[in-house]
DSSP file (Angstrom, degrees, kcal/mol; ACC not computed):
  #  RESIDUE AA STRUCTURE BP1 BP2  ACC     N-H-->O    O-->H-N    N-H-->O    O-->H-N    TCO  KAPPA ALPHA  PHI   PSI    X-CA   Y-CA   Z-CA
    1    1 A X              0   0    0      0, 0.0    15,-0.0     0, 0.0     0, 0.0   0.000 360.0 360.0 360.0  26.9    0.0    0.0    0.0
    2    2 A X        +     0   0    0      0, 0.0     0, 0.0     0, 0.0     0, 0.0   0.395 360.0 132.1-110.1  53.9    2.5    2.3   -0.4
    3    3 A X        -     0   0    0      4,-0.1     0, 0.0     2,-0.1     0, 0.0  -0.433  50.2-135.4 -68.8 156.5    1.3    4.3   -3.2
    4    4 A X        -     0   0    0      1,-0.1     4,-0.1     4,-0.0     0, 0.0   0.097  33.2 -98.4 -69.8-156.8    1.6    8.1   -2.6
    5    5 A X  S  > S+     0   0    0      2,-0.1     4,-2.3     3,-0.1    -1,-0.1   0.697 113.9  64.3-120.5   4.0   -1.3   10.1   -3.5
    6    6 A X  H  > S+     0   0    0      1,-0.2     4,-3.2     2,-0.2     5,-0.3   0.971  96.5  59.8 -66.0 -44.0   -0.2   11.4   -6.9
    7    7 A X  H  > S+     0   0    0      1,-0.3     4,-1.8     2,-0.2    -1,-0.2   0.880 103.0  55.5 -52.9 -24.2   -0.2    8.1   -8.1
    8    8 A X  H  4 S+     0   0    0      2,-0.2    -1,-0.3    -4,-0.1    -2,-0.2   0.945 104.5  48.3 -32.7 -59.1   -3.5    8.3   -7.1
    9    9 A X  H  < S+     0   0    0     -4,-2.3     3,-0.4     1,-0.2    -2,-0.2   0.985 110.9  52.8 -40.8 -65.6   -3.9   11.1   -9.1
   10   10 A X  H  < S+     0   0    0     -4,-3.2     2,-0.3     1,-0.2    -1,-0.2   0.824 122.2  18.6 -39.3 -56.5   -2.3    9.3  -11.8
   11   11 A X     <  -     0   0    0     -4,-1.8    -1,-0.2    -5,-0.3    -2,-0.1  -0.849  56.1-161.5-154.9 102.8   -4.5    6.2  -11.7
   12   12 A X        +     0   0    0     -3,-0.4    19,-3.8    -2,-0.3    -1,-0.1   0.570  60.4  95.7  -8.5 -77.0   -7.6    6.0  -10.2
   13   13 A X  E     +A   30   0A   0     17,-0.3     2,-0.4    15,-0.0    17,-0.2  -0.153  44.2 178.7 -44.6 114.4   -7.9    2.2   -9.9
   14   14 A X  E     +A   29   0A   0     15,-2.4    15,-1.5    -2,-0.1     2,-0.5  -0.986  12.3 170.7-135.0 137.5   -7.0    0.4   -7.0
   15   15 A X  E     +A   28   0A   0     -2,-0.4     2,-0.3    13,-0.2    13,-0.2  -0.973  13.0 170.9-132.6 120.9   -7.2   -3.1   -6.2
   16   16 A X  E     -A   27   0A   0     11,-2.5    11,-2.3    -2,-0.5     2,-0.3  -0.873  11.6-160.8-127.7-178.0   -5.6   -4.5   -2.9
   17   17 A X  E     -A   26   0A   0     -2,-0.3     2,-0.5     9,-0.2     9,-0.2  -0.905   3.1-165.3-173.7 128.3   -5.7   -7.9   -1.2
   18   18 A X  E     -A   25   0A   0      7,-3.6     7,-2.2    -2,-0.3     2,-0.5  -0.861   8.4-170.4-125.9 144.5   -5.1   -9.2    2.2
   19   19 A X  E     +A   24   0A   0     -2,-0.5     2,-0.2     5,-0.2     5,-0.2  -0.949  16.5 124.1-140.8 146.7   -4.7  -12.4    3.2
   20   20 A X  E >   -A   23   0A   0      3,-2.9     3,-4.2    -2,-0.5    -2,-0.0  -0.905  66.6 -51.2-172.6-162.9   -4.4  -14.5    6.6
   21   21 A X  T 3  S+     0   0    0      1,-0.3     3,-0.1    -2,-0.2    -1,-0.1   0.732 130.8  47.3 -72.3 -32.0   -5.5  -17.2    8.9
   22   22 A X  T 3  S-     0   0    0      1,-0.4    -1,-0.3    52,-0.1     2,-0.3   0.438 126.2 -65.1-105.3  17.4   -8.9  -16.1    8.6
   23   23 A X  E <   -A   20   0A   0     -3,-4.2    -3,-2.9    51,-0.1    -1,-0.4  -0.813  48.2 -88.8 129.5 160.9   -9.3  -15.7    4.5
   24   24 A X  E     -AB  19  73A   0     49,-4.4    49,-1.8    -2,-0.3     2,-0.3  -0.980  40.0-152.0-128.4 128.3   -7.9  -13.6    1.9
   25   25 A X  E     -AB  18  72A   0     -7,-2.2    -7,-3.6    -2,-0.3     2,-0.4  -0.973   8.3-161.1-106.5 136.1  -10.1  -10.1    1.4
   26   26 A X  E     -AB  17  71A   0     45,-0.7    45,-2.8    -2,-0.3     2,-0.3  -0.966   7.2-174.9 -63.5 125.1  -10.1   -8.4   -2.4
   27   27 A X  E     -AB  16  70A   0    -11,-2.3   -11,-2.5    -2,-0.4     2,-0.2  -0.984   7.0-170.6-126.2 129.9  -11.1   -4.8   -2.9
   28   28 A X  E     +AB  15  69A   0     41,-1.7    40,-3.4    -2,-0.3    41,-0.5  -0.882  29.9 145.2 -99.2 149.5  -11.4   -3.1   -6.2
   29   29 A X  E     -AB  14  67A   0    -15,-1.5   -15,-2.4    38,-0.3     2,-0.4  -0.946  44.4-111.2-158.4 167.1  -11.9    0.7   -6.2
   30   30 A X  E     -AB  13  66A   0     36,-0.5    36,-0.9    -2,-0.3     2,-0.6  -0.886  10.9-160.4 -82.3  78.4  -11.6    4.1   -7.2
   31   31 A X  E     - B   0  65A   0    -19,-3.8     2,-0.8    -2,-0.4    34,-0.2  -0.483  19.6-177.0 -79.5 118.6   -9.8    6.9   -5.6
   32   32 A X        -     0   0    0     32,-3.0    -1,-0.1    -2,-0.6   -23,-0.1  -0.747  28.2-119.7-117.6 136.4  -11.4    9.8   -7.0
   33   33 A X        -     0   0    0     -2,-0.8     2,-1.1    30,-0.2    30,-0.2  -0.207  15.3-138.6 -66.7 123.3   -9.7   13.1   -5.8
   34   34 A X        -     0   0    0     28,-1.3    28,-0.2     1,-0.2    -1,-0.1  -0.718  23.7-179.8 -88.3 107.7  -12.2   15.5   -3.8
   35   35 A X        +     0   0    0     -2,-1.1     2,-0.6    26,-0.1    -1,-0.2   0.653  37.8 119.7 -95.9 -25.3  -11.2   19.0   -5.4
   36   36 A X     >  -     0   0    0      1,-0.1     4,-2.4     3,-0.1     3,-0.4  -0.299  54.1-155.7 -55.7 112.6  -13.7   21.1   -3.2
   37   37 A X  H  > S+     0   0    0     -2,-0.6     4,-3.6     1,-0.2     5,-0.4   0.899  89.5  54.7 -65.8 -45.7  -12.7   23.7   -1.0
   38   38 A X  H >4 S+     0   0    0      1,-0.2     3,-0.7     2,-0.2     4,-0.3   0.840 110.5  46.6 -15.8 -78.3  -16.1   23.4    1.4
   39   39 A X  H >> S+     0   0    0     -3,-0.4     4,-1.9     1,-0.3     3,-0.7   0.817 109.1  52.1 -96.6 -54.0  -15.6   20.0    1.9
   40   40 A X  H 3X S+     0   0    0     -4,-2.4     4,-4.2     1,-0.2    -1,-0.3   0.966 115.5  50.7 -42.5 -49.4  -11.5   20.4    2.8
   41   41 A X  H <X S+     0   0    0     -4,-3.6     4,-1.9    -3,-0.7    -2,-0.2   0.752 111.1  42.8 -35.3 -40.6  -12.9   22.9    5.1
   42   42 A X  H <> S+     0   0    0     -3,-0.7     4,-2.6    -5,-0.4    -1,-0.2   0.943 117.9  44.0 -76.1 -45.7  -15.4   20.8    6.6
   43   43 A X  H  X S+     0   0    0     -4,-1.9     4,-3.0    -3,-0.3     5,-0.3   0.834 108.0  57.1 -91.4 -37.8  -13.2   18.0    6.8
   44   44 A X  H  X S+     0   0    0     -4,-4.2     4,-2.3    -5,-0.5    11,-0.3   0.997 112.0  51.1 -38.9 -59.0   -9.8   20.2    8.3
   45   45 A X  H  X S+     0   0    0     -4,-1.9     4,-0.5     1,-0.2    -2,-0.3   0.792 105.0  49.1 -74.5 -23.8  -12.4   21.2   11.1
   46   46 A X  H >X S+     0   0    0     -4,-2.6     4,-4.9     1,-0.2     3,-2.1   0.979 113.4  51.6 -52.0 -53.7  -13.6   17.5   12.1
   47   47 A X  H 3X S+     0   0    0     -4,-3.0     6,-0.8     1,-0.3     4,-0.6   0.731 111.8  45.7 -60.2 -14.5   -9.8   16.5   12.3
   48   48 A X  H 3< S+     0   0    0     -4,-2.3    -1,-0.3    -5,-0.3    -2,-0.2   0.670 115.2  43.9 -97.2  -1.3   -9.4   19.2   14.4
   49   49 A X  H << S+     0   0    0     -3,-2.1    -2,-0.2    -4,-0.5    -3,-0.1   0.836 125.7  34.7 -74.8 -54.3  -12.5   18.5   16.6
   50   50 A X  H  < S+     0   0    0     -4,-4.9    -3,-0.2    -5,-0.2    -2,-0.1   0.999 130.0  28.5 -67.3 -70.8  -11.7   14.7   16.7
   51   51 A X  S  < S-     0   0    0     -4,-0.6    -3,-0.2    -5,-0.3    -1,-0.1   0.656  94.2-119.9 -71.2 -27.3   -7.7   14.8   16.8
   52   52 A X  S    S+     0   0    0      1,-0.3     2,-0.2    -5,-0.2    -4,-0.2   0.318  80.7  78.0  90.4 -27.6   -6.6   17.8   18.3
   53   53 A X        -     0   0    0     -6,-0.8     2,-0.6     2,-0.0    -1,-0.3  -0.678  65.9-131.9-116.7-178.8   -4.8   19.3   15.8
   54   54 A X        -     0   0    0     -2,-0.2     2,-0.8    -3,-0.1    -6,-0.1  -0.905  14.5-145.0-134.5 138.8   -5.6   21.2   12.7
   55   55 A X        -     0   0    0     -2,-0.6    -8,-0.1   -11,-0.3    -7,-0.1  -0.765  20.0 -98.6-142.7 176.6   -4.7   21.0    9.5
   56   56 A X        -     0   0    0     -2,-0.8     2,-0.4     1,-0.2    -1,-0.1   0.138  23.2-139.6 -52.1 120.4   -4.1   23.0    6.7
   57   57 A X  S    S+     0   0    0      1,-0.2    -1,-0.2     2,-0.1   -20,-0.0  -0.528  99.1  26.6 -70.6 122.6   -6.7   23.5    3.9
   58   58 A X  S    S+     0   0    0     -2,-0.4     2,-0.2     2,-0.2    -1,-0.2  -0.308 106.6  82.4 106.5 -42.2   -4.6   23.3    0.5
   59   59 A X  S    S+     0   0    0      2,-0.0     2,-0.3     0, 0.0    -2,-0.1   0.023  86.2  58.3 -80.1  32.7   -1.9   21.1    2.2
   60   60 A X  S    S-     0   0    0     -2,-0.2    -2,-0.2    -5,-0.1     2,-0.2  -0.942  71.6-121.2-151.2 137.4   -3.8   17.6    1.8
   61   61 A X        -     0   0    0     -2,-0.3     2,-0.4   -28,-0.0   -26,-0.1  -0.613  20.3-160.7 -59.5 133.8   -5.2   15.3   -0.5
   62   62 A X        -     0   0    0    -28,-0.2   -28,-1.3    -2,-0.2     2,-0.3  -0.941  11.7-177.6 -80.0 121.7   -8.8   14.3   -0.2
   63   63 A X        -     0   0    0     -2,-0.4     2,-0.4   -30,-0.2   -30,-0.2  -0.828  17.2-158.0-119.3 162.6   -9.9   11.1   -1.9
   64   64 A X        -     0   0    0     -2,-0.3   -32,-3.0   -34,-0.1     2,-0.6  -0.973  22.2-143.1-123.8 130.1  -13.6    9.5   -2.1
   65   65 A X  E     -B   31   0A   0     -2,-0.4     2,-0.6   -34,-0.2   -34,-0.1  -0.967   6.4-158.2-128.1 134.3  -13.1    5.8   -2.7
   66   66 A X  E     -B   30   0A   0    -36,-0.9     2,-0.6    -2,-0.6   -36,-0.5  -0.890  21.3-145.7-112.3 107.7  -15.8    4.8   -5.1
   67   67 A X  E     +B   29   0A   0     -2,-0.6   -38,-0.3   -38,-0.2     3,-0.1  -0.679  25.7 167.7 -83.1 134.7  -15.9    0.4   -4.2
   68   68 A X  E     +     0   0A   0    -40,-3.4     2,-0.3    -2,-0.6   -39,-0.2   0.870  59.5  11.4-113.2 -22.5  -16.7   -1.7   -7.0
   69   69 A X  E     -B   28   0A   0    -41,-0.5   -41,-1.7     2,-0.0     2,-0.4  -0.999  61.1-174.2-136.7 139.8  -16.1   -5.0   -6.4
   70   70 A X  E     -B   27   0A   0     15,-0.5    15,-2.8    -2,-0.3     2,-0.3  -0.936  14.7-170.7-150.9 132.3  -15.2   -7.0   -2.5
   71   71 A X  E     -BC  26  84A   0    -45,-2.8     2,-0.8    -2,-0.4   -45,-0.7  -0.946  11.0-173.9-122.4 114.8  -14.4  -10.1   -2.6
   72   72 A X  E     +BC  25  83A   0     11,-4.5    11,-0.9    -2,-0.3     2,-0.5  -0.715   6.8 168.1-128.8 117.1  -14.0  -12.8    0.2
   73   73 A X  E     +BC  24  82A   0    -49,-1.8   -49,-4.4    -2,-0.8     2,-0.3  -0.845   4.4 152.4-127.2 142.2  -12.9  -16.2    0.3
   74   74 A X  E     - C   0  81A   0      7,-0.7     7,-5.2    -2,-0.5     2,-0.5  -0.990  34.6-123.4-147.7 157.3  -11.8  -18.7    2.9
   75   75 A X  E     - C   0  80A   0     -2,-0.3     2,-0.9     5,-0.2     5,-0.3  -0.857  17.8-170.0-127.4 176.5  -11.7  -22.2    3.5
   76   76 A X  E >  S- C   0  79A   0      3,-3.4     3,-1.3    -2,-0.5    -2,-0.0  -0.845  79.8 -18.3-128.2  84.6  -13.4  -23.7    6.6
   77   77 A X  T 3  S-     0   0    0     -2,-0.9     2,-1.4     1,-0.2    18,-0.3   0.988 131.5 -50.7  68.2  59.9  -12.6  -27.8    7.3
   78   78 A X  T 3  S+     0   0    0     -3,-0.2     2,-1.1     1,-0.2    -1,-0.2   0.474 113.6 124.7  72.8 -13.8  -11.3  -28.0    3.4
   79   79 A X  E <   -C   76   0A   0     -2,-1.4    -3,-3.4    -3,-1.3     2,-0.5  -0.675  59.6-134.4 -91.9 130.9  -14.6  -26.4    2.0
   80   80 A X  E     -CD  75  93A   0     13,-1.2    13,-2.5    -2,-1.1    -5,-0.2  -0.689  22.9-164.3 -58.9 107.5  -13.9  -23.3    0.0
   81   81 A X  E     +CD  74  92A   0     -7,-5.2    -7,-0.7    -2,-0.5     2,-0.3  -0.668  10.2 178.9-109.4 176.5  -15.9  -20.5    0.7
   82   82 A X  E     -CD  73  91A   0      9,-1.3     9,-0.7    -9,-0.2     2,-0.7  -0.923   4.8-178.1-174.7 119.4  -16.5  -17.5   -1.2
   83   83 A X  E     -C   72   0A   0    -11,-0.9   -11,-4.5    -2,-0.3     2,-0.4  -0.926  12.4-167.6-142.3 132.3  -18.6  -14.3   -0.9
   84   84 A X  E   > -C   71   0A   0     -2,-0.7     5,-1.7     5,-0.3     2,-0.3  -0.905  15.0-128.6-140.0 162.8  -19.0  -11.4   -3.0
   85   85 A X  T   5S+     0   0    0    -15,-2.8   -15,-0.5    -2,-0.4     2,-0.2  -0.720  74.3  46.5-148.8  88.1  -20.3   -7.9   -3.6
   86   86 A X  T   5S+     0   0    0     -2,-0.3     2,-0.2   -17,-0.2   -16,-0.2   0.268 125.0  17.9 -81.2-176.7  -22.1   -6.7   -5.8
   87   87 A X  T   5S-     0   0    0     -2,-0.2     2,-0.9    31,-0.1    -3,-0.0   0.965 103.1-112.8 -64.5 174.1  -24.4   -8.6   -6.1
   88   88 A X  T   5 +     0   0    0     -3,-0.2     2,-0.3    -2,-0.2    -3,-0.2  -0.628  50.7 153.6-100.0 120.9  -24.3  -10.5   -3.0
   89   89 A X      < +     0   0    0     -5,-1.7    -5,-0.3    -2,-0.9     2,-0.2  -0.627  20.1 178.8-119.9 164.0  -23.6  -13.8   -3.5
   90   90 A X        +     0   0    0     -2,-0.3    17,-1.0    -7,-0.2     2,-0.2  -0.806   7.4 169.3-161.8 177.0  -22.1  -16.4   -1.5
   91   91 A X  E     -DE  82 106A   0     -9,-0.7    -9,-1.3    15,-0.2     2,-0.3  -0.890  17.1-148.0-166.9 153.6  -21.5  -20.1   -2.4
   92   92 A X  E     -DE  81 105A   0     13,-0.9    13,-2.7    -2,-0.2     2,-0.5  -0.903   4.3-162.2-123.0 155.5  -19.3  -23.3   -0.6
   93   93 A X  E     -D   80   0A   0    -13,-2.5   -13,-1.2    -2,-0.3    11,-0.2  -0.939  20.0-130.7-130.3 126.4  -17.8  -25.6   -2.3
   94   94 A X        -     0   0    0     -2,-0.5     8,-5.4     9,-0.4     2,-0.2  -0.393  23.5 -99.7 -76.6 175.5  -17.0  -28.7   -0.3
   95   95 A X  B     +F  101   0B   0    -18,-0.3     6,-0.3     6,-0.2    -1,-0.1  -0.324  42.1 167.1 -78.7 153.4  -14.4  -30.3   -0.1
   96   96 A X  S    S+     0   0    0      4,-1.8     2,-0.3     1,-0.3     5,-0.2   0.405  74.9   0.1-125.4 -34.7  -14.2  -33.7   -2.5
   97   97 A X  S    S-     0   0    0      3,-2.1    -1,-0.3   -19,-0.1     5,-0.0  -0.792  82.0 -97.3-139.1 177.9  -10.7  -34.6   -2.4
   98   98 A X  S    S+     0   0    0     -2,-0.3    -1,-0.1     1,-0.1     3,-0.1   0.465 129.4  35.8 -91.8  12.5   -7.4  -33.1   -0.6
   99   99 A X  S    S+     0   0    0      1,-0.2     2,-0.3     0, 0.0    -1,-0.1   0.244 120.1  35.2-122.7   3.0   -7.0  -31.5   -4.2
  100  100 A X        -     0   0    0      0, 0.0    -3,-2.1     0, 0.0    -4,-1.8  -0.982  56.5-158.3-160.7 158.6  -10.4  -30.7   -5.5
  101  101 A X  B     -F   95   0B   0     -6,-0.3    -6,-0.2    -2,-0.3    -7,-0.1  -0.833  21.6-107.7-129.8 178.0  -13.8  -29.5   -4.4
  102  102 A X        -     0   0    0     -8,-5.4    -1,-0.2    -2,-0.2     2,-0.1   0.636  47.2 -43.8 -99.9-116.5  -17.3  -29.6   -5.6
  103  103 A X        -     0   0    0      1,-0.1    -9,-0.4   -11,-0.0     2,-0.3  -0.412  63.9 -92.4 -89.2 170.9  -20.2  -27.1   -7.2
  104  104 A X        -     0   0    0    -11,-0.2     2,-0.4    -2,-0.1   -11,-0.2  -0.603  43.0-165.1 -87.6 111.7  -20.8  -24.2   -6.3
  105  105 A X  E     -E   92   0A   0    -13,-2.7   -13,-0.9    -2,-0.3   -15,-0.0  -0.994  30.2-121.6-123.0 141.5  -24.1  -24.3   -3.2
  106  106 A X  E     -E   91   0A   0     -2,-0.4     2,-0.3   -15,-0.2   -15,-0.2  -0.353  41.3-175.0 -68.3 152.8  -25.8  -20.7   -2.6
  107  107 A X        -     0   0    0    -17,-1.0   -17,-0.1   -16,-0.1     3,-0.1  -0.857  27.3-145.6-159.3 164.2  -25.2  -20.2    1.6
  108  108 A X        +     0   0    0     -2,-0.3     5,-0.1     1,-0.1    -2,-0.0  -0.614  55.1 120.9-133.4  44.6  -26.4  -17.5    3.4
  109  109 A X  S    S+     0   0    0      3,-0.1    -1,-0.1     1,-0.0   -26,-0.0   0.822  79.5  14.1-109.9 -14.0  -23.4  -16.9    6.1
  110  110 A X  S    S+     0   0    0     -3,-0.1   -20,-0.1     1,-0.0    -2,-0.0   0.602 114.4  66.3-103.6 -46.5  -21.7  -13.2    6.0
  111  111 A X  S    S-     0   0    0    -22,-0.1     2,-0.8     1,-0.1   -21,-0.0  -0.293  75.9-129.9 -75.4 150.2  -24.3  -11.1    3.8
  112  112 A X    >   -     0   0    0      1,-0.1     3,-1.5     4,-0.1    -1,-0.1  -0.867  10.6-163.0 -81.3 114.2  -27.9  -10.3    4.7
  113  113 A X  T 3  S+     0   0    0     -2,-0.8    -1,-0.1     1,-0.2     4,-0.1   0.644  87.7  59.9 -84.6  -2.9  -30.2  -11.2    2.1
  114  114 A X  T 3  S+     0   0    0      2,-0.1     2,-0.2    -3,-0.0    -1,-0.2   0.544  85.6  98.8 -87.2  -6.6  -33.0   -8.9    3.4
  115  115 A X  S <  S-     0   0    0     -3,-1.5    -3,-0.0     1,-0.1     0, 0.0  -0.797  86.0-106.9-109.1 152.8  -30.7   -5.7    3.1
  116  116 A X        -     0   0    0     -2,-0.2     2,-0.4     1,-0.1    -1,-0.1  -0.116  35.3-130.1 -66.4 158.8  -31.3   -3.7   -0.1
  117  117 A X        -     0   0    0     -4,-0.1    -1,-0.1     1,-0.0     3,-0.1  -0.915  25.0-101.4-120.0 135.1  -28.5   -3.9   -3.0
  118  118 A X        -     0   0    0     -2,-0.4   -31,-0.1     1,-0.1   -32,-0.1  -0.020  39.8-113.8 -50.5 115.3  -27.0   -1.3   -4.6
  119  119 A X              0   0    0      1,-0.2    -1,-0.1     0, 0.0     0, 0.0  -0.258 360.0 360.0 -67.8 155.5  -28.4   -0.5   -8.1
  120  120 A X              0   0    0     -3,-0.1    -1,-0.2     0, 0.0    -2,-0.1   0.533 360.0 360.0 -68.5 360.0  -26.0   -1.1  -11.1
C-alpha cells in the first residue's frame, strides 16, 4: 500500500488484497480526488475537533473511494468459501478430495439477504 497520492492522481484504480489465517479479502476501487474547497474545510475542522490538531486546507489530499467490487474467500474444514459484492452472493464448495472441491451451493453466512443492494 504504499502508493503516494499522486499516483493516485495518476490512476484511479485500486485493487488490494489481504490475506491470513482467517481468509484472503479483495477490494477493487476508485480513488477519486475531492477538489472542493467546502468540503476540505469541513473535513480540516472534524480532524481538528476529533484529533486535536488542525490542519491545513490546500496542504492535503482528499480522496472518495468509489468500491466496486469486494471479494472474500476462505476455506473452513477444506470447504472453499467464497462471498461477493455486488451482487451479493455467497457459495461453498466442499471439499471432495485433498485436491479438489465440488459445485458451487448458494449459503447465506456473512451477507444479509433482506438488506437492499446497490443498483447497477
Amino acid at each position: 500500500m504504499g502508493r503516494d497520492s499522486s499516483s493516485a492522481n495518476r490512476d484511479s484504480r485500486q485493487s488490494r488484497t489481504s490475506d491470513g489465517e482467517s481468509g484472503e479479502l479483495k477490494l477493487r476501487a476508485r480513488a477519486v480526488a475531492q477538489d472542493d474547497r467546502d468540503l476540505h474545510v469541513r473535513y480540516a475542522i472534524a480532524v481538528g475537533e476529533v484529533l486535536g490538531w488542525q490542519p491545513e486546507v490546500g496542504a492535503f489530499h482528499l480522496f472518495a473511494i468509489d468500491i466496486d467490487d469486494v471479494t472474500y474467500l476462505r476455506y473452513d474444514d477444506g470447504d472453499q468459501r467464497l462471498t461477493r459484492w455486488p451482487p451479493a452472493a455467497e457459495s461453498v464448495r466442499r471439499i471432495q478430495t485433498a485436491t479438489s472441491v465440488g459445485p458451487p451451493e448458494l449459503v447465506h453466512d456473512l451477507l444479509d439477504p433482506e438488506q437492499p443492494q446497490p443498483s447497477e
